[in-house]
KOLMARTI-514877 format. One line per field, with one value per residue (C-alpha): residue in three letters; x, y, z. Coordinates in steps of 0.02 Angstrom, whole numbers, plus 50000, padded with zeros to 5 digits. Layout:
// residues N
residu (Ala, ...)
X (X, ...)
Y (Y, ...)
Z (Z, ...)
***
This chain:
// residues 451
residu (Unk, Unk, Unk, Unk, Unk, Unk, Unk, Unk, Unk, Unk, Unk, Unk, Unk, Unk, Unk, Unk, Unk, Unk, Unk, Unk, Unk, Unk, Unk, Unk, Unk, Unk, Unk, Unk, Unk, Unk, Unk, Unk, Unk, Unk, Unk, Unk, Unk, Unk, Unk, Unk, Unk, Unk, Unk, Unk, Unk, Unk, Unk, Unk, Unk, Unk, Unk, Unk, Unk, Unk, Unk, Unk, Unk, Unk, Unk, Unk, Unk, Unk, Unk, Unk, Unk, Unk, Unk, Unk, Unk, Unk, Unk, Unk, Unk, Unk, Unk, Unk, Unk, Unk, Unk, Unk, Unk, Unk, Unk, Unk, Unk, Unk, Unk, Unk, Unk, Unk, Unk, Unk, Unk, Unk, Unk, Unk, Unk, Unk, Unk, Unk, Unk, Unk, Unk, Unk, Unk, Unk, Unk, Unk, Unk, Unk, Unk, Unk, Unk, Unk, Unk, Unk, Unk, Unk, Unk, Unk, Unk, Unk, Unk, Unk, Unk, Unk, Unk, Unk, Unk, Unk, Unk, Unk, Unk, Unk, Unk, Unk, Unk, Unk, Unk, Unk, Unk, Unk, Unk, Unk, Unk, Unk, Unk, Unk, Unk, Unk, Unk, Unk, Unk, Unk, Unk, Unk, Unk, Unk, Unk, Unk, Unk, Unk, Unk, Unk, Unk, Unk, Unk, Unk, Unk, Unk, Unk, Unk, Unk, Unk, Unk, Unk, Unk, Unk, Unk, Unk, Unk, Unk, Unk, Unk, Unk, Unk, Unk, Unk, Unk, Unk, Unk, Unk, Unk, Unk, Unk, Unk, Unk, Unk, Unk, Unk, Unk, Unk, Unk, Unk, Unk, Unk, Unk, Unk, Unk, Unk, Unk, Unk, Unk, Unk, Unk, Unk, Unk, Unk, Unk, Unk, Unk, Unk, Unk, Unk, Unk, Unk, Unk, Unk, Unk, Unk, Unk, Unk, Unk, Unk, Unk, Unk, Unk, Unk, Unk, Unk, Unk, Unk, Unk, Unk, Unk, Unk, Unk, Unk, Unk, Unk, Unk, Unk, Unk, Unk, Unk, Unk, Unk, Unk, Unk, Unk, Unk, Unk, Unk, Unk, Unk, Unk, Unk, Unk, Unk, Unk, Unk, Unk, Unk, Unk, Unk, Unk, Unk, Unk, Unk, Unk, Unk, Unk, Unk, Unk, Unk, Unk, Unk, Unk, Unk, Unk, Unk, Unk, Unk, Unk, Unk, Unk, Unk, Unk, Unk, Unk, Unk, Unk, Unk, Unk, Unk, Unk, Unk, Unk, Unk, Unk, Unk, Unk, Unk, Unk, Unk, Unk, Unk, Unk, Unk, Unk, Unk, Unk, Unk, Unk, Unk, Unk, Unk, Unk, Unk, Unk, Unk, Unk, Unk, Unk, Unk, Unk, Unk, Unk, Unk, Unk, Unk, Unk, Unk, Unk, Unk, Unk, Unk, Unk, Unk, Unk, Unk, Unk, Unk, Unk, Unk, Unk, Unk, Unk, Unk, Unk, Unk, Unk, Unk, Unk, Unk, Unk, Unk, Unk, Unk, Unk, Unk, Unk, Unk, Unk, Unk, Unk, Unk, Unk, Unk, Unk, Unk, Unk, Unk, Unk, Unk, Unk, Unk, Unk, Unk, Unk, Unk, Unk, Unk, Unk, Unk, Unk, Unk, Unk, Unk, Unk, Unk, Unk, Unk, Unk, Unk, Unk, Unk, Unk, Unk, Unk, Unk, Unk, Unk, Unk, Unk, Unk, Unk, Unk, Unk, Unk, Unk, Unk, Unk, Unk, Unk, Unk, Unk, Unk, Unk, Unk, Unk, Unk, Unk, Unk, Unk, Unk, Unk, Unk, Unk, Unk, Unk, Unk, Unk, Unk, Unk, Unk, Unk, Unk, Unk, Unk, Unk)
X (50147, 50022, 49925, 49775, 49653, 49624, 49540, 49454, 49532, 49464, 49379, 49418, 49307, 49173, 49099, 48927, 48791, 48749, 48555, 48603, 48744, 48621, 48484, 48611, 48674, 48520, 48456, 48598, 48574, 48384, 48446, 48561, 48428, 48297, 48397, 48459, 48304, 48245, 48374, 48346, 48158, 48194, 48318, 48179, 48064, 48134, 48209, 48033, 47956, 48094, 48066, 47856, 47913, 48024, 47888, 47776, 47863, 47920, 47747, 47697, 47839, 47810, 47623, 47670, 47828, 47672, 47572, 47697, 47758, 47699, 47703, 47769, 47678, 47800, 47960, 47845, 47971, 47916, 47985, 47932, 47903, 47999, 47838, 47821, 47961, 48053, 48226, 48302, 48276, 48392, 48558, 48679, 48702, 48581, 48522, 48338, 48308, 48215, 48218, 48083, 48082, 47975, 47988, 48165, 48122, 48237, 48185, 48300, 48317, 48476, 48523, 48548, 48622, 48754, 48751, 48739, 48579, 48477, 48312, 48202, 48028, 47872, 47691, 47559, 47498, 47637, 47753, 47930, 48039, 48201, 48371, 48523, 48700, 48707, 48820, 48953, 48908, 48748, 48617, 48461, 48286, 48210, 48025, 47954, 47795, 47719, 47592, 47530, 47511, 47431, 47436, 47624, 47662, 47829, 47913, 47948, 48100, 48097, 48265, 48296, 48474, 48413, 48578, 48546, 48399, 48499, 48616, 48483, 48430, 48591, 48590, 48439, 48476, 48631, 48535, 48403, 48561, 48597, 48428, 48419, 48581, 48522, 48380, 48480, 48602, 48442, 48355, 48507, 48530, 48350, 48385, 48510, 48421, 48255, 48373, 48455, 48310, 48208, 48385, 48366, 48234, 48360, 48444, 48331, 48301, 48501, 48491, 48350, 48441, 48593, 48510, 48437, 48652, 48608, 48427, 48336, 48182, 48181, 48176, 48012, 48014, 47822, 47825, 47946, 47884, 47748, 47896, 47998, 47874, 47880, 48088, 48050, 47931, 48054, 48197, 48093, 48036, 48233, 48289, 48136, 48184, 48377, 48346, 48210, 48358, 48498, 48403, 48344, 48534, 48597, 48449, 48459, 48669, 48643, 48515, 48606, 48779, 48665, 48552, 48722, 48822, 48757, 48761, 48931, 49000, 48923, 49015, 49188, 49143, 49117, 49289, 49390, 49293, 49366, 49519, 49524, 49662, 49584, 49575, 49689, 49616, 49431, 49480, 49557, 49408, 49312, 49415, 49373, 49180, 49178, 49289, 49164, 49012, 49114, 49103, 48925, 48863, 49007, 48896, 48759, 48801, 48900, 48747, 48607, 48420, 48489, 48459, 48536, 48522, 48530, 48671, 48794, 48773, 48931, 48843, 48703, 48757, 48931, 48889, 48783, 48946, 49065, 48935, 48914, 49122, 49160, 49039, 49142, 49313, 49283, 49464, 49496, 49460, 49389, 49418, 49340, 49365, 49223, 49249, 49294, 49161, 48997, 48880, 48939, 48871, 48926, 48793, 48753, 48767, 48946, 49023, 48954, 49052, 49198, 49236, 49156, 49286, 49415, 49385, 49347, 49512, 49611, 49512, 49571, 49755, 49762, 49806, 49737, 49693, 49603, 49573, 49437, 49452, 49340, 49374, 49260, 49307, 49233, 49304, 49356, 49301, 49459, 49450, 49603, 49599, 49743, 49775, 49920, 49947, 50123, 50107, 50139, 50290, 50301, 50294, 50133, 50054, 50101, 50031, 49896, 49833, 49818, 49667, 49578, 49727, 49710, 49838, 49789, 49893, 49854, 49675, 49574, 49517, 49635, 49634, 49435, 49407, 49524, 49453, 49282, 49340, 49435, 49283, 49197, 49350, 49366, 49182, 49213, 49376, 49461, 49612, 49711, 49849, 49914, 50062, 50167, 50158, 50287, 50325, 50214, 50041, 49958, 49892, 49744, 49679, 49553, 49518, 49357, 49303, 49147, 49134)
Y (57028, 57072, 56948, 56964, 56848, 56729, 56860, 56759, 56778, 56926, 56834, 56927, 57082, 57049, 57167, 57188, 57249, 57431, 57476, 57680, 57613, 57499, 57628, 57781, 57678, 57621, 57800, 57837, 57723, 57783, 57963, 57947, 57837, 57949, 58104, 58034, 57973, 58174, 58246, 58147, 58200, 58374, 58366, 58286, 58408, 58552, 58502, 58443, 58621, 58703, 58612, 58643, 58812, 58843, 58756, 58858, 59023, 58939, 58889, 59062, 59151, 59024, 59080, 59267, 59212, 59091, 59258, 59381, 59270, 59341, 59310, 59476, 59525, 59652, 59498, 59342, 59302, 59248, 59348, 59350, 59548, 59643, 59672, 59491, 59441, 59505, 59579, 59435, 59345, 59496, 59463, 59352, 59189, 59266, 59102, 59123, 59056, 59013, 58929, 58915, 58789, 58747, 58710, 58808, 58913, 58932, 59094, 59105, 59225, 59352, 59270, 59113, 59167, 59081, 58948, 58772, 58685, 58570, 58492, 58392, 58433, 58406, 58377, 58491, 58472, 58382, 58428, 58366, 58433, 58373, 58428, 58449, 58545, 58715, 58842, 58934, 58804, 58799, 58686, 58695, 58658, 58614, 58625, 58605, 58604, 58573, 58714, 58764, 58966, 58993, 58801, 58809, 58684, 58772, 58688, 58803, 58759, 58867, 58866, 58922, 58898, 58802, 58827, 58980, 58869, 58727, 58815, 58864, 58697, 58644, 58803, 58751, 58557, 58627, 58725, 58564, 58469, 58577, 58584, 58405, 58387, 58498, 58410, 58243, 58315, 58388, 58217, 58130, 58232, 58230, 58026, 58026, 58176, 58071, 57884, 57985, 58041, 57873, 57771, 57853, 57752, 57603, 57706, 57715, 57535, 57503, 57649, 57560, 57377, 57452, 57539, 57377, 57357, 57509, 57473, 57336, 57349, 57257, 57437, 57500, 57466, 57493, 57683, 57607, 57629, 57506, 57417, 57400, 57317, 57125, 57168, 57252, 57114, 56965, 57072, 57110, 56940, 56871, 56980, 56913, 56730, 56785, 56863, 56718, 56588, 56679, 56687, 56498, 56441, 56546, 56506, 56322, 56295, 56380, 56245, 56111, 56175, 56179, 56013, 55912, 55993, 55875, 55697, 55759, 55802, 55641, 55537, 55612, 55566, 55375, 55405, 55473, 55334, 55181, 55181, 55088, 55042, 55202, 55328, 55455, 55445, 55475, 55615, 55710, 55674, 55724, 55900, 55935, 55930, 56014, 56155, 56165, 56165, 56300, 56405, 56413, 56433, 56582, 56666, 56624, 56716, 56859, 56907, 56870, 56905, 56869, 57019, 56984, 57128, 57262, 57390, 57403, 57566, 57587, 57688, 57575, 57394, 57407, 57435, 57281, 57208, 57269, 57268, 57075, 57038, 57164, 57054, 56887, 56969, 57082, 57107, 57178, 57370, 57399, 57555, 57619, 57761, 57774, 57959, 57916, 57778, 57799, 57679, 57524, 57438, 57258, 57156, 57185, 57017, 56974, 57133, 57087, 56926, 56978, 57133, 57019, 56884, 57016, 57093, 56916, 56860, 57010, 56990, 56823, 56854, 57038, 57070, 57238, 57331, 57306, 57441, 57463, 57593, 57601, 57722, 57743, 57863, 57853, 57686, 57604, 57533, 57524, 57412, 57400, 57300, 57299, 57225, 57221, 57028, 56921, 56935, 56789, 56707, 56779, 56574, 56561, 56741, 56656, 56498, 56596, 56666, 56518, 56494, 56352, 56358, 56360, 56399, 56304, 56379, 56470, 56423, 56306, 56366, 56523, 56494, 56495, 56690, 56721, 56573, 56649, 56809, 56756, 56675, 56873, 56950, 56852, 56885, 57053, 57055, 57141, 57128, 57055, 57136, 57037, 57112, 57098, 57284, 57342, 57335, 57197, 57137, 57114, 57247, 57193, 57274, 57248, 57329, 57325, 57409, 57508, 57486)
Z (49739, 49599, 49504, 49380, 49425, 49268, 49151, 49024, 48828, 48706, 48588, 48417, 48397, 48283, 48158, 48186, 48078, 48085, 48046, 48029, 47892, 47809, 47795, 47747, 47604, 47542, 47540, 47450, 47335, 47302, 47285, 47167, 47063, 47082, 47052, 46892, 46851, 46889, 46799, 46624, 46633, 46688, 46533, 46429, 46470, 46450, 46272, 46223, 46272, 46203, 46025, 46028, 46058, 45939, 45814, 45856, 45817, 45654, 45603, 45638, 45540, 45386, 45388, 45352, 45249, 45125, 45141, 45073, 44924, 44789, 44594, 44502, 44352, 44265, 44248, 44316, 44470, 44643, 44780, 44951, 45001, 45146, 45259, 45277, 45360, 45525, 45514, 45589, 45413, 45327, 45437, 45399, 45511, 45624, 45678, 45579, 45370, 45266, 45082, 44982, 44806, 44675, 44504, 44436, 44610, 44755, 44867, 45000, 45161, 45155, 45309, 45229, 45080, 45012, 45141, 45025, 45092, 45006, 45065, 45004, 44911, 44986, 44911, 44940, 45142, 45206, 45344, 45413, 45582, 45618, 45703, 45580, 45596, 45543, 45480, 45596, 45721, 45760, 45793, 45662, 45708, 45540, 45500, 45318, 45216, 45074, 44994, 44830, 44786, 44615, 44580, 44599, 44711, 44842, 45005, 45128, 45223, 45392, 45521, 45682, 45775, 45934, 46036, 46146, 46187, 46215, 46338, 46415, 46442, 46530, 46631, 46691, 46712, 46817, 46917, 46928, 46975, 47122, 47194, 47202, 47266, 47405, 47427, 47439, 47563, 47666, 47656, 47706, 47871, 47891, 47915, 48001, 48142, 48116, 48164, 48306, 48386, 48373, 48417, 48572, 48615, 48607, 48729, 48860, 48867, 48873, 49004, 49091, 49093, 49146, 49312, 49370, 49414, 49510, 49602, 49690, 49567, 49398, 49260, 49187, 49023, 48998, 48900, 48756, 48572, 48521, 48385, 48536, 48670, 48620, 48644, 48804, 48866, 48825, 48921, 49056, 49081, 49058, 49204, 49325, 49282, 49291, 49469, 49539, 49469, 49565, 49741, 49718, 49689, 49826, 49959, 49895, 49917, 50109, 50155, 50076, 50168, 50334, 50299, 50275, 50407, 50554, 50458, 50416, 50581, 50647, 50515, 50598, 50750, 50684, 50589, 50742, 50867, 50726, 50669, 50495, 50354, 50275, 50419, 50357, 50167, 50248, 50372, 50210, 50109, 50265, 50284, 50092, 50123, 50284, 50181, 50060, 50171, 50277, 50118, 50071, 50258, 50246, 50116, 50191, 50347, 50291, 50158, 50255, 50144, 49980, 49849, 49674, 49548, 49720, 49706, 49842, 49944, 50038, 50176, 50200, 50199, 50273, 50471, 50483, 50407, 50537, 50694, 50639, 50641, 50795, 50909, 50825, 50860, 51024, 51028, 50865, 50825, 50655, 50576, 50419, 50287, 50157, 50145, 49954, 49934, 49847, 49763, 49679, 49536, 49571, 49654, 49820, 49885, 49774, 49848, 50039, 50013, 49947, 50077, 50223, 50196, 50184, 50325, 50419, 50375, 50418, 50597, 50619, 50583, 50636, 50829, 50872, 50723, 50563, 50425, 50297, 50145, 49991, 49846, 49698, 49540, 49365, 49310, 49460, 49643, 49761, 49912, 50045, 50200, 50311, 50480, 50583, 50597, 50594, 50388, 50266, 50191, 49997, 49942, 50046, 49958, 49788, 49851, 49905, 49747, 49644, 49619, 49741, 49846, 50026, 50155, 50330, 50469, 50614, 50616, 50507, 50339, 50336, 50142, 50149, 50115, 49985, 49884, 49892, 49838, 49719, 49632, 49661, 49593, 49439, 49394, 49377, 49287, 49444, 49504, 49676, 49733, 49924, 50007, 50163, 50275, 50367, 50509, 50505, 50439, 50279, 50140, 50045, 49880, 49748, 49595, 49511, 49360, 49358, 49164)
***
C-alpha cells in the first residue's frame, strides 16, 4: 500500500520582486525621456540653424538687391537692375521674392508677381523676421528692413520658401530618431549582458550554499564581490551556528537517552518488585519512555560521530552500516546492490538513520535473507529493502504508516524503525511505499527527491 507521508500544504506562490525587471523598466523609462528630450533639441537645433541660415543668405541677397536699385533719370522710376539679382528672383513661385515700397513705390521680383502680399513699412534702420504662409503652399521665411536711398525712405521685404529646408529637418530628426532608437535598444541589451554577468555572482554564492548539501566543509564564500561580502559573512556565519546547533541537539538527546536509561530501568524493577492499585497504568507509562529512550540511543548507535551538513556517499558510509548489523544478526545474509547508487544530497547522518533502521528491521523480521538496493537518477534517490520474513497483515501495514504508530509483535519495539524514518522521510518530502512480497516477506521503498 502507498502512502505520502504528510507533505506539508503549498502555501500560495508569492510574487516576488525582480531587481533585472525593476532596473529594465526604469531604464526604459529614462530612455524614452531622454530620447524625447534629444529629439526636441535635435529638432530645435536644426530649425534654429536652418533659420540663421536662411537669414543670412537673405541679408546677403537684400544687400545687392539695395545696391542695384536705382533712380532712372530719363522717366524718374525706381527699378532695381538685372545684374543685381540672381535668376532665382525672375521665376515664378520659385520659392525666392522680394518687394520693395516706398512712397507710391512697390518694386516687386517677377517671381512674386501677381501674388497679393502686403507688409508693413518700416523706418529707416529697422529690421523684422518672421514665418508666414506662402503661395502654392509654401512656407515663407520673412526678413525686412528699413533703408533710405536718395533720402527716399524704401522697406525691403525679402522671402525665401523654407520647406525643402524643413523636410530636411524631419529627414534628419528621422534619421536622429533611429540612431537613438539604436542606441536605446544597444543600451538596453548592454543592461541586461552587464546584470547577467554580475547576477552571476549571486550564482556562485547559491552554487556555493547549495554544495555545503554536498561536502563536509562549510562553502568559501571569501572571493565574492565587495557589495556582496556583509551577505556572504551573515550566511556564512548562519550555517556555522546552524551546523554547531544540529551536533549539540543530536550529541545532547544521545546522552540524555543514555544518562536516564539506568534510573529508568531501576524504577521497573521497583514497579515489577510492588504491585500497586496503579501497576498496569505505570508499566504503560514506563513502556512509553523506555520506547522513546530506545529511539534516540537508536540514532545514536546507528550514526555514530555525528556530521550534519556531510553528504551521504553511498560507497563510503554504507559498509560500516552493514559490518555493524551483520555482527548483531550473524544469521542473516545481507546483500547489497549500489551498482546504481551515487552520492546523495540528504544529510549524512538523516540518511544513515533512515536506511539503518530499514535494514535493522528487515534483520529482525527477515529469516535468511535481507536485500539492500539504492538507485540515484537526476531527480530522485530510490531505496528498497527487502527481506524474506513471515510479512504483515495489510491492517497492520496501514496501521503501520500512521504516523507515531507502532506495531509491537514479534519482538519489542518492531514499530520503532519505521517511526524514525518516517520522521527522515517526511523531512524530505519523500515518499513510503510498504508492501507484502511473495511468496513471502516484506518490500520496502523510499523515494526521495534530489531537488
Amino acid at each position: 500500500m502507498n502512502s505520502d507521508l504528510n507533505k506539508p500544504l503549498k502555501a500560495p506562490a508569492m510574487v516576488r520582486m525582480s531587481i533585472r525587471r525593476q532596473l529594465s523598466r526604469s531604464l526604459i523609462v529614462a530612455l524614452c525621456l531622454t530620447m524625447g528630450a534629444l529629439l526636441m533639441v535635435v529638432n530645435w537645433g536644426i530649425g534654429q540653424i536652418s533659420h540663421e541660415y536662411i537669414l543670412s543668405r537673405l541679408k546677403h541677397d537684400a544687400e545687392s538687391i539695395i545696391a542695384a536699385l536705382q533712380l532712372q533719370p530719363d522717366n524718374q522710376t525706381w527699378e532695381v537692375g538685372p545684374r543685381g539679382t540672381s535668376t532665382v528672383y525672375q521665376r515664378a513661385l520659385s520659392g525666392h521674392y522680394y518687394m520693395i515700397t516706398g512712397p507710391d513705390i512697390e518694386i516687386r521680383s517677377r517671381s512674386l508677381w501677381d501674388y497679393p502680399a502686403q507688409f508693413a513699412t518700416l523706418a529707416k534702420g529697422e529690421e523684422n523676421s518672421f514665418e508666414m504662409p506662402g503661395a502654392d503652399g509654401q512656407h515663407w521665411l520673412v526678413w525686412q528692413l528699413g533703408f533710405n536711398k536718395n533720402d527716399t525712405p524704401f522697406t525691403l521685404t525679402i522671402i525665401e520658401d523654407s520647406s525643402p529646408l524643413d523636410a530636411l529637418k524631419w529627414r534628419y530628426s528621422f534619421w536622429a530618431l533611429l540612431v537613438l532608437a539604436g542606441g536605446a535598444i544597444s543600451l538596453f541589451f548592454m543592461q541586461q549582458w552587464i546584470l547577467t554577468r554580475n547576477f552571476r555572482y549571486l550564482d556562485s554564492v547559491r552554487e556555493k550554499i547549495q554544495s555545503f548539501r554536498y561536502a563536509e566543509d562549510k562553502p568559501d564564500l571569501s572571493s565574492v564581490p565587495q557589495e556582496l561580502a556583509p551577505l556572504a559573512d551573515d550566511i556564512d556565519q548562519l550555517l556555522q551556528q546552524l551546523k554547531q546547533r544540529v551536533s549539540r541537539t543530536r550529541n545532547s538527546l544521545g546522552n540524555l537517552a543514555h544518562e536516564i536509561k539506568r534510573p529508568l530501568q531501576r524504577l521497573q524493577q521497583l514497579q515489577d518488585e510492588s504491585v500497586t492499585e496503579f501497576g498496569a497504568d505505570i508499566k504503560a507509562l514506563l513502556d512509553d519512555i523506555q520506547w522513546l529512550i530506545q529511539r534516540e540511543l537508536k540514532r545514536a548507535r546507528i550514526v555514530g560521530v555525528s556530521s550534519p551538513g556531510r553528504q551521504t556517499n553511498l560507497a563510503v558510509d554504507l559498509p560500516p552500516l552493514i559490518n555493524i548489523l551483520s555482527k548483531l544478526y550473524p544469521a542473516i545474509r545481507i546483500e547489497t546492490d549500489l551498482s546504481a547508487a551515487g552520492t546523495l544530497p540528504q544529510d549524512r547522518d538523516d540518511m544513515l538513520e533512515l536506511i539503518g533502521n530499514l535494514l535493522d528491521n528487515a534483520c529482525k523480521y527477515g529469516l535468511s535473507e535481507v536485500y539492500l538496493t539504492v538507485q540515484v537518477t537526476e531527480d530522485l534517490a530510490v531505496i528498497r529493502v527487502l527481506d524474506d520474513g513471515k510479512g504483515l497483515p495489510q491492517e497492520s501495514i496501514e496501521h503501520l504508516l500512521q504516523r507515531g504508530q507502532r506495531l509491537d509483535e514479534r519482538q519489542e519495539g518492531a514499530g520503532l524503525g519505521l517511526s524514525i524514518c518516517n520522521d527522515i522521510i517526511e523531512s524530505y518530502q519523500g515518499r513510503l511505499t510498504l508492501e507484502n512480497r511473495e511468496p513471502h516477506g516484506i518490500r520496502v521503498t523510499i523515494e526521495l527527491p534530489l531537488r
